[in-house]
mmCIF file of the N, C-alpha and C atoms, coordinates in Angstrom:
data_MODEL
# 
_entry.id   MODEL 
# 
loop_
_atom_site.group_PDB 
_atom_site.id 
_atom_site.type_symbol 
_atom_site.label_atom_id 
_atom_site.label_alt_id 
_atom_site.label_comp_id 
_atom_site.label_asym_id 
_atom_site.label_entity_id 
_atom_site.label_seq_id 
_atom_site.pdbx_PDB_ins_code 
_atom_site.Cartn_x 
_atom_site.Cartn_y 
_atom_site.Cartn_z 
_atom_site.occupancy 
_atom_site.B_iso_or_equiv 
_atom_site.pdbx_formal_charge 
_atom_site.auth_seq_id 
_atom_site.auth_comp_id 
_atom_site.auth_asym_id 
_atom_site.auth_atom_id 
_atom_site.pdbx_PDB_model_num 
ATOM 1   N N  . UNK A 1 1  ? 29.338 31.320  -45.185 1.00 0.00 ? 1  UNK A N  1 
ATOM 2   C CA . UNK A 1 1  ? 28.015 31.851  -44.909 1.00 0.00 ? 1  UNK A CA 1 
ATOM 3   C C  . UNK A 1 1  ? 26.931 31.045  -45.615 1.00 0.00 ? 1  UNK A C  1 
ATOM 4   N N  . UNK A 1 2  ? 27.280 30.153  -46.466 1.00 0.00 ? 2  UNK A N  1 
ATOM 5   C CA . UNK A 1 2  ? 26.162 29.834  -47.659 1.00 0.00 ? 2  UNK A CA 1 
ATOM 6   C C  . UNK A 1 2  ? 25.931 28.683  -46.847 1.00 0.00 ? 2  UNK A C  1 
ATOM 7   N N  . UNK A 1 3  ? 27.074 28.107  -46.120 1.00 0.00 ? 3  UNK A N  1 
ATOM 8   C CA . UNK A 1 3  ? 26.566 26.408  -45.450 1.00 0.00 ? 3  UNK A CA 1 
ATOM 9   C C  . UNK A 1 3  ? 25.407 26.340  -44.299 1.00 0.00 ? 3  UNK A C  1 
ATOM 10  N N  . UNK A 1 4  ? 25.439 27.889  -43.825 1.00 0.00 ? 4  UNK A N  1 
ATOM 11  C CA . UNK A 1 4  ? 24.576 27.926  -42.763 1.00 0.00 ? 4  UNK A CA 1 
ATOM 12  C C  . UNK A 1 4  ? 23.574 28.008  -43.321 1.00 0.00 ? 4  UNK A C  1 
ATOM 13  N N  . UNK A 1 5  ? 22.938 28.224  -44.564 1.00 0.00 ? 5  UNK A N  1 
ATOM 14  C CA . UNK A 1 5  ? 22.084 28.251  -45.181 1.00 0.00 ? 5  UNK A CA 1 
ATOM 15  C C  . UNK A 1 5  ? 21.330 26.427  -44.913 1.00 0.00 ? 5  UNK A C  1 
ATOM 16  N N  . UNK A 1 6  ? 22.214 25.379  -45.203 1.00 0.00 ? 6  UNK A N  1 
ATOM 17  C CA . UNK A 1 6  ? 21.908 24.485  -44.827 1.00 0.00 ? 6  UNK A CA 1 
ATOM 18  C C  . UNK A 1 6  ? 22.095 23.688  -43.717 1.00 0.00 ? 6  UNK A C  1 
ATOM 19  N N  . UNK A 1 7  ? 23.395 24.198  -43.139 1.00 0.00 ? 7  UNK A N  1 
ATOM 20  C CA . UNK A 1 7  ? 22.962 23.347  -42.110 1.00 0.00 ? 7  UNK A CA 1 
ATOM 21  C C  . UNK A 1 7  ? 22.289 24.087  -40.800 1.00 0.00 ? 7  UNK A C  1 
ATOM 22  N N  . UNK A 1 8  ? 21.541 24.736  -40.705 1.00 0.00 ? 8  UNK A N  1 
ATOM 23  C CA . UNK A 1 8  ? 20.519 25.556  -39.915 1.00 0.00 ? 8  UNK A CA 1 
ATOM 24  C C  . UNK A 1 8  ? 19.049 24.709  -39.836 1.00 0.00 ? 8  UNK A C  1 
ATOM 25  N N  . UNK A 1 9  ? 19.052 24.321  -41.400 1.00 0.00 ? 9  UNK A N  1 
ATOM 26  C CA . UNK A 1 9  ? 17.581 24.078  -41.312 1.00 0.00 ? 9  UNK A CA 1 
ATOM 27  C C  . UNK A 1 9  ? 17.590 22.116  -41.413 1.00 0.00 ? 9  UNK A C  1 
ATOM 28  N N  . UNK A 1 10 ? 18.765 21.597  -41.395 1.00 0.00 ? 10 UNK A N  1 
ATOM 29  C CA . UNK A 1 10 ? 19.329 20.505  -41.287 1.00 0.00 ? 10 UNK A CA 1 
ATOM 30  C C  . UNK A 1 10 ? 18.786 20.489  -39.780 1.00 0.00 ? 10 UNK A C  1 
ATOM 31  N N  . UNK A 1 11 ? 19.794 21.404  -39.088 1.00 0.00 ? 11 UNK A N  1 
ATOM 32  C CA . UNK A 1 11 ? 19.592 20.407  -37.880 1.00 0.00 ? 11 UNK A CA 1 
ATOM 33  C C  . UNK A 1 11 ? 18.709 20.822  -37.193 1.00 0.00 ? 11 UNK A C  1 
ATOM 34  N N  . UNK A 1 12 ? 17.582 21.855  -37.715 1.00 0.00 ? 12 UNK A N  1 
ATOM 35  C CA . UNK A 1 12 ? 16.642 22.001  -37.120 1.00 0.00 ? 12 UNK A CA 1 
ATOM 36  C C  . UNK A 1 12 ? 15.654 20.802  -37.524 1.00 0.00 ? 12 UNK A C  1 
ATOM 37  N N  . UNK A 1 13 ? 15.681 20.049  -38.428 1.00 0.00 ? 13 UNK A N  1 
ATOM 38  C CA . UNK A 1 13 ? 14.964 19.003  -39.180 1.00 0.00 ? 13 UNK A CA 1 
ATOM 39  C C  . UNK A 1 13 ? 15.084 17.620  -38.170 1.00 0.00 ? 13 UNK A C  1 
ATOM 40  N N  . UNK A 1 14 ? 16.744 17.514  -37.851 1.00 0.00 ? 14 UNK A N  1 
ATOM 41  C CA . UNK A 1 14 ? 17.397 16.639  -36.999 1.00 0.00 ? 14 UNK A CA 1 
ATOM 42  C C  . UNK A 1 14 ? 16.501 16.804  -35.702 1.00 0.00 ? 14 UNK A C  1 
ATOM 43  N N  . UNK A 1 15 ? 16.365 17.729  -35.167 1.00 0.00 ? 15 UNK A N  1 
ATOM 44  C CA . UNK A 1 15 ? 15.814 18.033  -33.710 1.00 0.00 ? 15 UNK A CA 1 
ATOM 45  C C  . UNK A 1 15 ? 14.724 17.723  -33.697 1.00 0.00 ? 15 UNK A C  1 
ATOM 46  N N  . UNK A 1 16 ? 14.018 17.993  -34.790 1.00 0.00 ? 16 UNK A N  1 
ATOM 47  C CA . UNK A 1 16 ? 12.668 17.485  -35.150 1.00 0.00 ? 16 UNK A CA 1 
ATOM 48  C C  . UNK A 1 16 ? 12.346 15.816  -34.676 1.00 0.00 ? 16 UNK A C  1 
ATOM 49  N N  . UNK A 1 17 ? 13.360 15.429  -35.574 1.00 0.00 ? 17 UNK A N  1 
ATOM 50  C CA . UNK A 1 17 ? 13.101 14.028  -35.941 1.00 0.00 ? 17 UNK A CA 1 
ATOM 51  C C  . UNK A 1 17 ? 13.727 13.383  -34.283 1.00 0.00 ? 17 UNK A C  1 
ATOM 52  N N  . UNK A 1 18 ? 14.199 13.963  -33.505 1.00 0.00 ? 18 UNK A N  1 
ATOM 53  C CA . UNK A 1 18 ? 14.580 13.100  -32.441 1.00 0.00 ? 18 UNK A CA 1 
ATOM 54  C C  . UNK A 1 18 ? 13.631 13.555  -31.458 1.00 0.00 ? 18 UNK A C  1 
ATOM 55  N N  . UNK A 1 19 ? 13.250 14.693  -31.213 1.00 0.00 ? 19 UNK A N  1 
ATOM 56  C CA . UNK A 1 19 ? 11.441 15.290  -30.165 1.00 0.00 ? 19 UNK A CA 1 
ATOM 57  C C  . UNK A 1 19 ? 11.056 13.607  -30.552 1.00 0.00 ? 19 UNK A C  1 
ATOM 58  N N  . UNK A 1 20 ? 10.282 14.250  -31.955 1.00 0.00 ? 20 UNK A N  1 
ATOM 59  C CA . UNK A 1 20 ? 9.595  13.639  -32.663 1.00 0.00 ? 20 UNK A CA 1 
ATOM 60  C C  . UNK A 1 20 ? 9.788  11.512  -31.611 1.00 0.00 ? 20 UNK A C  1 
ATOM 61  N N  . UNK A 1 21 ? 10.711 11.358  -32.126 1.00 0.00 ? 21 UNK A N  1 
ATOM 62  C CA . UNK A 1 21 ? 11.382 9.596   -31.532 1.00 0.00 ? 21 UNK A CA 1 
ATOM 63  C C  . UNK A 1 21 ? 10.845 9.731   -30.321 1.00 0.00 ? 21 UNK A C  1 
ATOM 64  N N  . UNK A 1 22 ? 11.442 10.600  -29.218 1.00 0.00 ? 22 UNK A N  1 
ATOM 65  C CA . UNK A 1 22 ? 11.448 10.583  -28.063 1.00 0.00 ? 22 UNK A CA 1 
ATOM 66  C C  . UNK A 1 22 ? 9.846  11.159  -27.558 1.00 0.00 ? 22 UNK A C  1 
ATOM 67  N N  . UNK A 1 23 ? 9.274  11.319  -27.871 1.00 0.00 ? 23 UNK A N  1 
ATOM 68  C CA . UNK A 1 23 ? 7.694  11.891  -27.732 1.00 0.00 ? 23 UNK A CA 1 
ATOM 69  C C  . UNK A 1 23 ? 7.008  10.188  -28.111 1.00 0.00 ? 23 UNK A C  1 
ATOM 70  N N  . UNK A 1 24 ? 6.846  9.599   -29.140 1.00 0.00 ? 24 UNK A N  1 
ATOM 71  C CA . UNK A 1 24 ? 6.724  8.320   -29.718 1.00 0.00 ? 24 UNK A CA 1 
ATOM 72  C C  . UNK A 1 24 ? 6.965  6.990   -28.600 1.00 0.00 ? 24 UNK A C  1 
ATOM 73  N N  . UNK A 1 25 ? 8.363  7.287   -28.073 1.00 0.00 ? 25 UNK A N  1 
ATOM 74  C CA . UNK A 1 25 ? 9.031  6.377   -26.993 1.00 0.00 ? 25 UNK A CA 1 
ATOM 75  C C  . UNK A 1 25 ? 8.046  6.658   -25.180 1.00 0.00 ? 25 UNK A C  1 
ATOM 76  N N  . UNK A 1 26 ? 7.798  8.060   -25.547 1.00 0.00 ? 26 UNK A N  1 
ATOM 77  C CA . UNK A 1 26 ? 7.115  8.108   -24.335 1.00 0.00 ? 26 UNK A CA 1 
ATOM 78  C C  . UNK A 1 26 ? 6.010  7.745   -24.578 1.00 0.00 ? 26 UNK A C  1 
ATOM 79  N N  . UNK A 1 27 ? 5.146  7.707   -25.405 1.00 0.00 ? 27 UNK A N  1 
ATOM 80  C CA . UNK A 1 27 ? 3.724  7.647   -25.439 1.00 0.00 ? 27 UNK A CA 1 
ATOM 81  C C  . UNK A 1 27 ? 4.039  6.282   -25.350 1.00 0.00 ? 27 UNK A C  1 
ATOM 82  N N  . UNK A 1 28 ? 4.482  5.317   -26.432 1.00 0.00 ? 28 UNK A N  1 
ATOM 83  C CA . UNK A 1 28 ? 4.566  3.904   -26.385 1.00 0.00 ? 28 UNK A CA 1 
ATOM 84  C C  . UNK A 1 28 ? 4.631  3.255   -24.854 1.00 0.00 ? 28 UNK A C  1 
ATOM 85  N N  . UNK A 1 29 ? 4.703  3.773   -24.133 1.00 0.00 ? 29 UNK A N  1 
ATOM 86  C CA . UNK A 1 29 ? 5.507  3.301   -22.717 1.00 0.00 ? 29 UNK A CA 1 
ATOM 87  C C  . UNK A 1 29 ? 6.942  2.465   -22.693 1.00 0.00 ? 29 UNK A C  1 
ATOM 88  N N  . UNK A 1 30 ? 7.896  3.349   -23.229 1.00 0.00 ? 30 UNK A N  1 
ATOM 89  C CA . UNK A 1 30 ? 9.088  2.857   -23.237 1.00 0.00 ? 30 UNK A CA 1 
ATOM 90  C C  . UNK A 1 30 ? 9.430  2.844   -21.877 1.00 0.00 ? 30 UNK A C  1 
ATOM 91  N N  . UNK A 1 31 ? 9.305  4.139   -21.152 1.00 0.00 ? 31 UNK A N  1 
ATOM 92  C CA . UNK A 1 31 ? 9.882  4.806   -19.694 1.00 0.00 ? 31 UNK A CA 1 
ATOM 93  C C  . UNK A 1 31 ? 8.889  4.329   -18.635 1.00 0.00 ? 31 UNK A C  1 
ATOM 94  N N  . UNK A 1 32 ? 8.063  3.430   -19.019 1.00 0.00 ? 32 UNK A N  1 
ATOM 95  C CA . UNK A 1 32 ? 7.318  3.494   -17.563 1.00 0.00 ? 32 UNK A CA 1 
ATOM 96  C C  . UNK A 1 32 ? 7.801  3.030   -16.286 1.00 0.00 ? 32 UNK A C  1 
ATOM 97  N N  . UNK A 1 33 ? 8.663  1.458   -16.787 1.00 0.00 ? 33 UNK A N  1 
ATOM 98  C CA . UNK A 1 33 ? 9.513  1.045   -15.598 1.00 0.00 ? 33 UNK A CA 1 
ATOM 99  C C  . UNK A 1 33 ? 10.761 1.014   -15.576 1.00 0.00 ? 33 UNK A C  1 
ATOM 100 N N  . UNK A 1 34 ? 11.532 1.950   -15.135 1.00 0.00 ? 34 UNK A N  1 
ATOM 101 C CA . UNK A 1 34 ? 12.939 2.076   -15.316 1.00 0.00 ? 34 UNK A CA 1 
ATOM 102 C C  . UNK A 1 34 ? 13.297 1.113   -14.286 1.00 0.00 ? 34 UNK A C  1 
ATOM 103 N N  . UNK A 1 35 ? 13.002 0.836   -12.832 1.00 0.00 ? 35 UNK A N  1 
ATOM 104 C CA . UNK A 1 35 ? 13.891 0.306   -12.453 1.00 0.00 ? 35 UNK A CA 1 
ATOM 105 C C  . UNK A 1 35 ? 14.014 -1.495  -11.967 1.00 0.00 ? 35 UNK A C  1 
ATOM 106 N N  . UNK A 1 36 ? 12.426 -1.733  -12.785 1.00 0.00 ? 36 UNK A N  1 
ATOM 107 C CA . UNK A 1 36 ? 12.304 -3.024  -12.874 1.00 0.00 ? 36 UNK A CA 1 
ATOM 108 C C  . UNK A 1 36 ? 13.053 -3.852  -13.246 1.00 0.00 ? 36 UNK A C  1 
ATOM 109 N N  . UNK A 1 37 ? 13.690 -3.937  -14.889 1.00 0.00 ? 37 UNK A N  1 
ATOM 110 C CA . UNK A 1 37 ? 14.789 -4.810  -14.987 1.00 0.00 ? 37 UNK A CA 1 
ATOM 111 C C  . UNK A 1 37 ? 16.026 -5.029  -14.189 1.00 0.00 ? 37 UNK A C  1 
ATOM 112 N N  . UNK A 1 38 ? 16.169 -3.809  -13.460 1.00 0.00 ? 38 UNK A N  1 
ATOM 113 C CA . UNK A 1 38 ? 17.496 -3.526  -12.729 1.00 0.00 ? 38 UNK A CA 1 
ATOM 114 C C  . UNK A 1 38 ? 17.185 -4.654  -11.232 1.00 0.00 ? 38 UNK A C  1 
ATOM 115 N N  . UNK A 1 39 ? 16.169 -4.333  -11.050 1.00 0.00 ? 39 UNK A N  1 
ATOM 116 C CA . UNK A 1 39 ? 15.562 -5.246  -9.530  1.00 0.00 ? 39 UNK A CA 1 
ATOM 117 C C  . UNK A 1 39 ? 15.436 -6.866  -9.873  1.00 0.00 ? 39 UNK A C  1 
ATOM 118 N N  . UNK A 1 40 ? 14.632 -7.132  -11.128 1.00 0.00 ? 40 UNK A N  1 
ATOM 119 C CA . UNK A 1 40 ? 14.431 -8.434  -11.922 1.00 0.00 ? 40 UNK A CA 1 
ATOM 120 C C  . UNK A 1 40 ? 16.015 -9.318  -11.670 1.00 0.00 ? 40 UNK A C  1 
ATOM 121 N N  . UNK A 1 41 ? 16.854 -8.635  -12.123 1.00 0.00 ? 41 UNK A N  1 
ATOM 122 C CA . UNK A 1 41 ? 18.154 -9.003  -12.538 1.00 0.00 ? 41 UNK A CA 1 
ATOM 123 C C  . UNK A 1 41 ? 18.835 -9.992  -11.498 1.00 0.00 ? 41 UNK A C  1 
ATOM 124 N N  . UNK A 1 42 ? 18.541 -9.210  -9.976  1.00 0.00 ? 42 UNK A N  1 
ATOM 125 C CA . UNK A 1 42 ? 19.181 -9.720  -9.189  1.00 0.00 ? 42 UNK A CA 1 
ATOM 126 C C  . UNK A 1 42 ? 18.459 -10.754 -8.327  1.00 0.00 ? 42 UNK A C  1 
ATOM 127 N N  . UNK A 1 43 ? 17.099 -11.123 -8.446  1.00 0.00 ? 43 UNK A N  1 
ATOM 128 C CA . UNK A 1 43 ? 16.382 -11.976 -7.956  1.00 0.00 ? 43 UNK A CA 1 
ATOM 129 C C  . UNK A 1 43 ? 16.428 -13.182 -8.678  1.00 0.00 ? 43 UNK A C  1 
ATOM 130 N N  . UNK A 1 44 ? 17.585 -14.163 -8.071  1.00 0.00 ? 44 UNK A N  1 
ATOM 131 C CA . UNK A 1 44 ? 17.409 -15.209 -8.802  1.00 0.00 ? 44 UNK A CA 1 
ATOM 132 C C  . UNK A 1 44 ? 16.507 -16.406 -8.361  1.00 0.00 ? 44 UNK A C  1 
ATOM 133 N N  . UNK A 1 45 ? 15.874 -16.958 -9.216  1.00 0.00 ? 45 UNK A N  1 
ATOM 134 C CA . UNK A 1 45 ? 14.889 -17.872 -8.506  1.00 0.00 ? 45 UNK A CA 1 
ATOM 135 C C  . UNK A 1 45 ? 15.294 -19.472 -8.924  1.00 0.00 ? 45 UNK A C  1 
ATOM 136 N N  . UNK A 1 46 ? 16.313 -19.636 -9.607  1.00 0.00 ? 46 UNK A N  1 
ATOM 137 C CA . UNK A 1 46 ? 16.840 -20.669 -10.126 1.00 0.00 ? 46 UNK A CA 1 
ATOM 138 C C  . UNK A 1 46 ? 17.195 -21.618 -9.391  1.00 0.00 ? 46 UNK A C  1 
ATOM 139 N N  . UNK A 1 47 ? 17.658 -22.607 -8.701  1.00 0.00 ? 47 UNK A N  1 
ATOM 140 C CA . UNK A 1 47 ? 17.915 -23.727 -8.245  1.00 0.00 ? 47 UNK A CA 1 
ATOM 141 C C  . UNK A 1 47 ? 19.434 -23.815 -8.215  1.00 0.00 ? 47 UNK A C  1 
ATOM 142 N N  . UNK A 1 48 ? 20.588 -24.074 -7.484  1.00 0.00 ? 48 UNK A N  1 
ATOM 143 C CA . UNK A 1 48 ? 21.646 -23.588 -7.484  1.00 0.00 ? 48 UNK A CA 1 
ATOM 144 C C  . UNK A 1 48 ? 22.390 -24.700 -8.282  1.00 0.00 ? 48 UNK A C  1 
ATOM 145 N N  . UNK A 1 49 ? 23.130 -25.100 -8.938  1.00 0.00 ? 49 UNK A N  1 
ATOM 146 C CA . UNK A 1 49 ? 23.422 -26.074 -9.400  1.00 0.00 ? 49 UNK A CA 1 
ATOM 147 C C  . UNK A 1 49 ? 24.328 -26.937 -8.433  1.00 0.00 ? 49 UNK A C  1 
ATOM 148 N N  . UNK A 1 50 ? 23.717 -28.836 -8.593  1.00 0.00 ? 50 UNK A N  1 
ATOM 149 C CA . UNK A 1 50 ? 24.088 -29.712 -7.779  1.00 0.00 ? 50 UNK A CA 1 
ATOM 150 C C  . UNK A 1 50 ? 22.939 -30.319 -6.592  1.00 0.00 ? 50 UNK A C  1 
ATOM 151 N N  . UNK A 1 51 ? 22.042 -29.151 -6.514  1.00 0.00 ? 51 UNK A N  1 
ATOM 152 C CA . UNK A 1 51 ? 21.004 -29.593 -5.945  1.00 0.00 ? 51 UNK A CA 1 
ATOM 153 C C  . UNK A 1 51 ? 20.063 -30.037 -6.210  1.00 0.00 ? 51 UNK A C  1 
ATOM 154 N N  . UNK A 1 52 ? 20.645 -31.364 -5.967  1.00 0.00 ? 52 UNK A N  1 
ATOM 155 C CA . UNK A 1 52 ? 18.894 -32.271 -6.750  1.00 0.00 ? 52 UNK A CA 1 
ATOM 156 C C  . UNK A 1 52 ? 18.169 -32.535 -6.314  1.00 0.00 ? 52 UNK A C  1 
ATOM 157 N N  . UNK A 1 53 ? 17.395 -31.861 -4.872  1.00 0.00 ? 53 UNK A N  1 
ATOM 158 C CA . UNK A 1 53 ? 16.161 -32.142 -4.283  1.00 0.00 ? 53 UNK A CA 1 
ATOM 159 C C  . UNK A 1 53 ? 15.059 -31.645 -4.676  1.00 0.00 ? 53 UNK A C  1 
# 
């Protein structure tokens, strides 16, 4: 009974601190373009190798 004493307000502290991250991550514009890198990735614009024109 005595641990809930701490870990209650532990991981209410924990929950805090990850809102907290994830509120931070949104404002920053972490999430704005999710699916850009994914699209980026596959557009290659490179020159194929062997072709030397």
């Amino acid at each position: 009974m005595e641990s809930l004493y701490l870990l209650i307000p532990l991981s209410v502290l924990i929950a805090a601190i990850i809102g907290g991250l994830f509120w931070w991550a949104g404002r920053s514009g972490q999430f704005d373009d999710l699916e850009g890198p994914g699209h980026r990735i596959l557009q290659d614009d490179d020159k194929p190798v062997g072709d030397d024109e």
